[in-house]
C-alpha positions as CSV (number, residue, x, y, z in Angstrom):
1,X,-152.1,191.9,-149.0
2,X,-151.6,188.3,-149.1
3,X,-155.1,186.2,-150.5
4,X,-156.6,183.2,-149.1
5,X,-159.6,181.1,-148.8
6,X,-161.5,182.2,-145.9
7,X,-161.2,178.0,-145.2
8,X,-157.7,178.2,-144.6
9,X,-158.2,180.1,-141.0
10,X,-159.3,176.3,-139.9
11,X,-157.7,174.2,-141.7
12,X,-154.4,174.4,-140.2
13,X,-152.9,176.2,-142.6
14,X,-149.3,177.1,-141.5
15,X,-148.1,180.7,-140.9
16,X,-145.1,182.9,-140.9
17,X,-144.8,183.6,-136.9
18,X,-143.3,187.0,-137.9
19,X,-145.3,188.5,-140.5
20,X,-148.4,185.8,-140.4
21,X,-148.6,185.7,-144.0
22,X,-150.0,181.9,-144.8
23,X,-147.5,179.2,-146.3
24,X,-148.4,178.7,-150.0
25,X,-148.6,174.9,-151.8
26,X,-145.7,176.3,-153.8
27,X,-143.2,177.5,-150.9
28,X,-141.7,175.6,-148.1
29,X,-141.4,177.8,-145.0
30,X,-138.5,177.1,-142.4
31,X,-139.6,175.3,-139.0
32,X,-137.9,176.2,-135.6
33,X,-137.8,173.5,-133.5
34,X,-140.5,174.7,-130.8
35,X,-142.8,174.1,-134.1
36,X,-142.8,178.0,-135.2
37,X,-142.8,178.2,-139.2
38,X,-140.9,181.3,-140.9
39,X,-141.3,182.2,-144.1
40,X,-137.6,183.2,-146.2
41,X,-137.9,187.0,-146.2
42,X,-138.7,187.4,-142.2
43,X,-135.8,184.7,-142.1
44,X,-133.4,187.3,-144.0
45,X,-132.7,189.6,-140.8
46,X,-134.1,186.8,-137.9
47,X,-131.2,187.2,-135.2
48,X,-131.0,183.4,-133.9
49,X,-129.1,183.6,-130.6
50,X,-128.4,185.7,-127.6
51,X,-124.3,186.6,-128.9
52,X,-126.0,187.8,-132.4
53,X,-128.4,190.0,-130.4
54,X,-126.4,192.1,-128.7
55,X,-125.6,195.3,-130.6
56,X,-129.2,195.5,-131.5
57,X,-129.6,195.3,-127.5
58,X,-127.1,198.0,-127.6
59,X,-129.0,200.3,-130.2
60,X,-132.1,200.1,-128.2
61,X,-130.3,201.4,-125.1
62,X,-129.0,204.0,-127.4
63,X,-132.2,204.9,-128.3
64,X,-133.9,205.0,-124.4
65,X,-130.6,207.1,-123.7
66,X,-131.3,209.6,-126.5
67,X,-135.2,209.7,-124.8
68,X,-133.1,211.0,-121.8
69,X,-134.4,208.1,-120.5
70,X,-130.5,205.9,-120.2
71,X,-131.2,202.4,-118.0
72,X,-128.2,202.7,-115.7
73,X,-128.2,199.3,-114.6
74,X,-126.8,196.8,-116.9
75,X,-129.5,193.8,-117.3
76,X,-128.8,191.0,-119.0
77,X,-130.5,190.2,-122.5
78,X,-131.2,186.3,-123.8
79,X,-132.7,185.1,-126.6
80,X,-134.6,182.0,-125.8
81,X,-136.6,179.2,-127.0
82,X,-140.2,179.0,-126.6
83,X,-140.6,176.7,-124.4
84,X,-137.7,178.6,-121.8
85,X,-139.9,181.6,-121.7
86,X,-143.7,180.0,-121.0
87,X,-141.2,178.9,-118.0
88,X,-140.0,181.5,-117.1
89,X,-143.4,183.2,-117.4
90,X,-145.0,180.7,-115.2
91,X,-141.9,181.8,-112.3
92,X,-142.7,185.6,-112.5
93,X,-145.1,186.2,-109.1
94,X,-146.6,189.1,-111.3
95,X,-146.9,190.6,-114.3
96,X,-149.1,190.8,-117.3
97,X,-149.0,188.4,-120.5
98,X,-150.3,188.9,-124.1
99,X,-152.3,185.4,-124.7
100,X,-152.0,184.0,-126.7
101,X,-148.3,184.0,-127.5
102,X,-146.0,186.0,-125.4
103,X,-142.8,186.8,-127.3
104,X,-140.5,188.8,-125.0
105,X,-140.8,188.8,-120.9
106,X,-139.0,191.3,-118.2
107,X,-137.9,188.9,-115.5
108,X,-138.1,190.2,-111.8
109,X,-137.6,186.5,-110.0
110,X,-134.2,185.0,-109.5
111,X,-134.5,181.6,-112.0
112,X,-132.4,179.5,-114.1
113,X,-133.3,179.8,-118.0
114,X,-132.1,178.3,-120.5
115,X,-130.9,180.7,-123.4
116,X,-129.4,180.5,-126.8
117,X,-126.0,180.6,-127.0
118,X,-125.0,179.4,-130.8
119,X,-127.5,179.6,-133.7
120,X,-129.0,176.9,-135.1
121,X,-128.4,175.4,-138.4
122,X,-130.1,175.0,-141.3
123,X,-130.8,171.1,-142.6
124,X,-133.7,169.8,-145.0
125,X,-136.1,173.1,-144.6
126,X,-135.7,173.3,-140.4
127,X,-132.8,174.3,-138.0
128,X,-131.0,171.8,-136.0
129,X,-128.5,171.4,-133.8
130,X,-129.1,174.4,-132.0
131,X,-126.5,174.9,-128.9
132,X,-128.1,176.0,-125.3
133,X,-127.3,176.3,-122.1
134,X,-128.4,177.3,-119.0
135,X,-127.8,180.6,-117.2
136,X,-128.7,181.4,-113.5
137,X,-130.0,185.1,-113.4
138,X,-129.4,186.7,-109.8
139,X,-131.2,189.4,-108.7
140,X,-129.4,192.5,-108.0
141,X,-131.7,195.4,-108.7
142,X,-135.5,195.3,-109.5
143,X,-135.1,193.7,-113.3
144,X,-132.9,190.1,-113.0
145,X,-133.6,190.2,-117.3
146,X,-135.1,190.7,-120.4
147,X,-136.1,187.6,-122.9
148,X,-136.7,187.5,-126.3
149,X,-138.2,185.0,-128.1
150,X,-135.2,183.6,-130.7
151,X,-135.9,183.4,-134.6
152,X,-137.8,186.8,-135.4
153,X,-136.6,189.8,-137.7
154,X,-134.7,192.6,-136.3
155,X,-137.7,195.4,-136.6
156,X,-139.4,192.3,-134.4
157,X,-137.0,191.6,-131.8
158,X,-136.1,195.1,-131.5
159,X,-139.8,196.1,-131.4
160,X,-140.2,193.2,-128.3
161,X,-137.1,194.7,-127.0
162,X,-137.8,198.5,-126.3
163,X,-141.6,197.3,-124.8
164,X,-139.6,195.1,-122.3
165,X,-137.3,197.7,-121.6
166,X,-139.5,199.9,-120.8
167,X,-141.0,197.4,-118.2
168,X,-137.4,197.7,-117.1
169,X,-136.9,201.5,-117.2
170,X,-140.6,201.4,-114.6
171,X,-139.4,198.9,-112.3
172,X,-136.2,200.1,-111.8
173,X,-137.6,204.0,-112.0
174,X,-139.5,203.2,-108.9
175,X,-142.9,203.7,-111.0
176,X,-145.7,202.4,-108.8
177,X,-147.6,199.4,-109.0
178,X,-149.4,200.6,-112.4
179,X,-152.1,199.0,-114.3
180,X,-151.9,196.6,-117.1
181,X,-153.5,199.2,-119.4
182,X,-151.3,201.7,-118.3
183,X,-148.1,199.5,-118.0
184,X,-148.5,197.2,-121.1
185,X,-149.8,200.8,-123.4
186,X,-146.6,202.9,-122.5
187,X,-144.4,200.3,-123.3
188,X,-146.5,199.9,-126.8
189,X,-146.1,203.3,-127.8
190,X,-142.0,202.8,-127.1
191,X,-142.1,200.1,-129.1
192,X,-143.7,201.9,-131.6
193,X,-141.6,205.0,-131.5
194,X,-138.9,202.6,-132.1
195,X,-139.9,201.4,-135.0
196,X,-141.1,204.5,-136.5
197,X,-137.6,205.9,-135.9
198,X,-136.1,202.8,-138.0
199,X,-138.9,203.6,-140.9
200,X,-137.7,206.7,-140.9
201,X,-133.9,206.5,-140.6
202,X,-134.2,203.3,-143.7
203,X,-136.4,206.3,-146.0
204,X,-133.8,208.9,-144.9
205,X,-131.3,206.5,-145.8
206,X,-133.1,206.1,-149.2
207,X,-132.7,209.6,-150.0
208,X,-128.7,209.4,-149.2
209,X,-128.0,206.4,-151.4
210,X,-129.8,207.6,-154.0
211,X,-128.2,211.2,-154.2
212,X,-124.8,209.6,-153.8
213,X,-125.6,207.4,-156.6
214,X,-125.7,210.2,-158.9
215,X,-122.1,210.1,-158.6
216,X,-119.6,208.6,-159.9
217,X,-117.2,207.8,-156.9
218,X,-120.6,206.3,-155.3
219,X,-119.3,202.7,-154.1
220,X,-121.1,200.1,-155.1
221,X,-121.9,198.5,-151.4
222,X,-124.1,201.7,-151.3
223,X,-126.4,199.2,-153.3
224,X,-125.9,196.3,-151.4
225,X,-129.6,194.4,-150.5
226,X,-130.5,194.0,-147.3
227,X,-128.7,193.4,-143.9
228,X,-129.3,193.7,-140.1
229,X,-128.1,197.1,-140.0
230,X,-127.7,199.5,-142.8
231,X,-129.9,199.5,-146.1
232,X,-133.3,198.3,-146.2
233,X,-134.4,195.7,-148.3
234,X,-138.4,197.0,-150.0
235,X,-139.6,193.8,-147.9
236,X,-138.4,194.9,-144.5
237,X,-139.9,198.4,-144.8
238,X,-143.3,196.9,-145.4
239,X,-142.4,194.5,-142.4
240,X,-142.0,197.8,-140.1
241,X,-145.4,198.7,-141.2
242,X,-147.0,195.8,-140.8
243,X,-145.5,195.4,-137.2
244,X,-146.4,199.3,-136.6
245,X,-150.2,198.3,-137.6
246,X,-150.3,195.3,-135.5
247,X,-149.4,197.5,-132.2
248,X,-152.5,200.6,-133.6
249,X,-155.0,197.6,-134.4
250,X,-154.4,195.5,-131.0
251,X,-157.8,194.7,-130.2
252,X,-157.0,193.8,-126.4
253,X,-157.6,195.9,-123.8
254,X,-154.3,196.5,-121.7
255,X,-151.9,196.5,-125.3
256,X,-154.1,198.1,-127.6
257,X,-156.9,200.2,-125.3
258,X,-153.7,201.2,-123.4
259,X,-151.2,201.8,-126.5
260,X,-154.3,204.2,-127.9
261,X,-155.0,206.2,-124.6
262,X,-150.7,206.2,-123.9
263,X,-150.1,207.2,-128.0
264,X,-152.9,210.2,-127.7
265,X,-151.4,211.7,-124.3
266,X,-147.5,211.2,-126.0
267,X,-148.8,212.9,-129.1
268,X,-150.3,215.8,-126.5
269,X,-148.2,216.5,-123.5
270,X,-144.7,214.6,-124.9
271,X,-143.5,211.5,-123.5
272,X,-141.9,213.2,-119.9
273,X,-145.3,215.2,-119.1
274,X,-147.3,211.6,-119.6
275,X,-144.2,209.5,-118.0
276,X,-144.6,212.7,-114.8
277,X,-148.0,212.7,-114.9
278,X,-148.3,208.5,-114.8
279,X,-145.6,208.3,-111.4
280,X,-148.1,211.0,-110.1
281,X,-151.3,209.4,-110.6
282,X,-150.9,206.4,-111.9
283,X,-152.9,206.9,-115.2
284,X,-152.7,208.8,-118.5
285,X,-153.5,212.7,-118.8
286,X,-156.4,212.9,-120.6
């Protein structure tokens, strides 16, 4: 609900690369060092480097396995810069790309990428210092990787995260060679079930605390503000949305035709009649 001159769409104005709100004259947002600015509330739950990623990484394969839908093979997760995955991109022989920033990639090609292995720290308004090093993937099944672009919020990285394992759970499912509507739309609506589960579980989670704080042997770090896991701050709820309305108001073809026709079939057959129907015909029911 942020407002703004209609001039500042071409002046350069900088914007949050999580939430896109614009900087204002008043507020200094952080700069990565790839040139991304993020503004202090996304910057509250951003998870900076592959090590700090991994139990979300964890949940999401948690939440695919409660899908009945586990990924037996163990593929390896990195949080890179974005430099390392327009690379990276550029070595896939296939595969489809949101333009005009891709933020997470599933990796089919044997390459060397260089990934985030410390967090960066903070000096004068930007990170610095930021530790990397490179990691050769080898290809043992279908999927050699997933990559994440470092320095978004949890609800975003783990959004990014369950739409690039479901390119994963395709490949390695033996799904044929589907189209990028089809492909790119399934692995929207995942993303989207995912965070529509986290809305949920943060109001359900609302409910709890505030029942249990009727009591008097309620701690008090049921009131603690926000962290990566556990309560909710107001801000990252509204995030959720926002990123849950970004996915329904896509306006490309293969993510947001796709994510429409793949959300109406979900919504009518459930997710294993569409997923059975798809490796059958290579397209949504209708």
């Amino acid at each position: 609900m942020q407002k703004y001159c209609p001039s500042h769409e071409h002046d350069r104005t900088p914007r949050c690369c999580s939430c896109e709100r614009m900087e204002p004259r008043d507020t200094r947002y952080l700069l990565l060092d790839d040139g991304r600015k993020l503004c202090l509330e996304c910057l509250d739950s951003a998870i900076m480097d592959t090590y700090e990623c991994q139990p979300l990484y964890l949940e999401i394969q948690d939440f695919y396995e409660g899908l009945h839908m586990k990924v037996e093979q163990q593929v390896p997760m990195l949080l890179v810069e974005r430099q390392a995955l327009n690379e990276a991109m550029e070595g896939e022989k296939n595969g489809h790309h949101h333009m005009p920033e891709t933020r997470g990639l599933c990796l089919s090609e044997e390459q060397t990428v260089t990934t985030i292995s410390r967090r960066p720290r903070m000096a004068d308004n930007q990170f610095i210092d930021m530790i990397t090093e490179p990691r050769r993937l080898i290809r043992r099944c279908e999927v050699t990787a997933i990559l994440v672009l470092y320095g978004l919020p949890r609800l975003l990285t783990g959004s990014i995260l369950a739409h690039e394992m479901m390119h994963a759970w395709l490949r390695l499912k033996g799904y044929p060679n589907l189209s990028p509507e089809v492909e790119e739309g399934i692995c929207q609506v995942l993303a989207y079930m995912w965070l529509d589960s986290e809305i949920y579980a943060a109001s359900a989670s609302d409910v709890a605390s505030s029942s249990s704080s009727s009591s008097p042997s309620s701690s008090s770090s049921s009131s603690s503000s926000s962290s990566k896991k556990g309560k909710r701050s107001d801000f990252e709820k509204e995030l959720g949305k926002f990123f849950k309305h970004q996915i329904e108001t896509d306006t490309s073809e293969a993510y947001g035709g796709g994510f429409k026709k793949g959300n109406g079939a979900v919504n009518k057959y459930g997710l294993k009649a569409t997923l059975d129907h798809i490796r059958l015909t290579g397209s949504f029911p209708l």
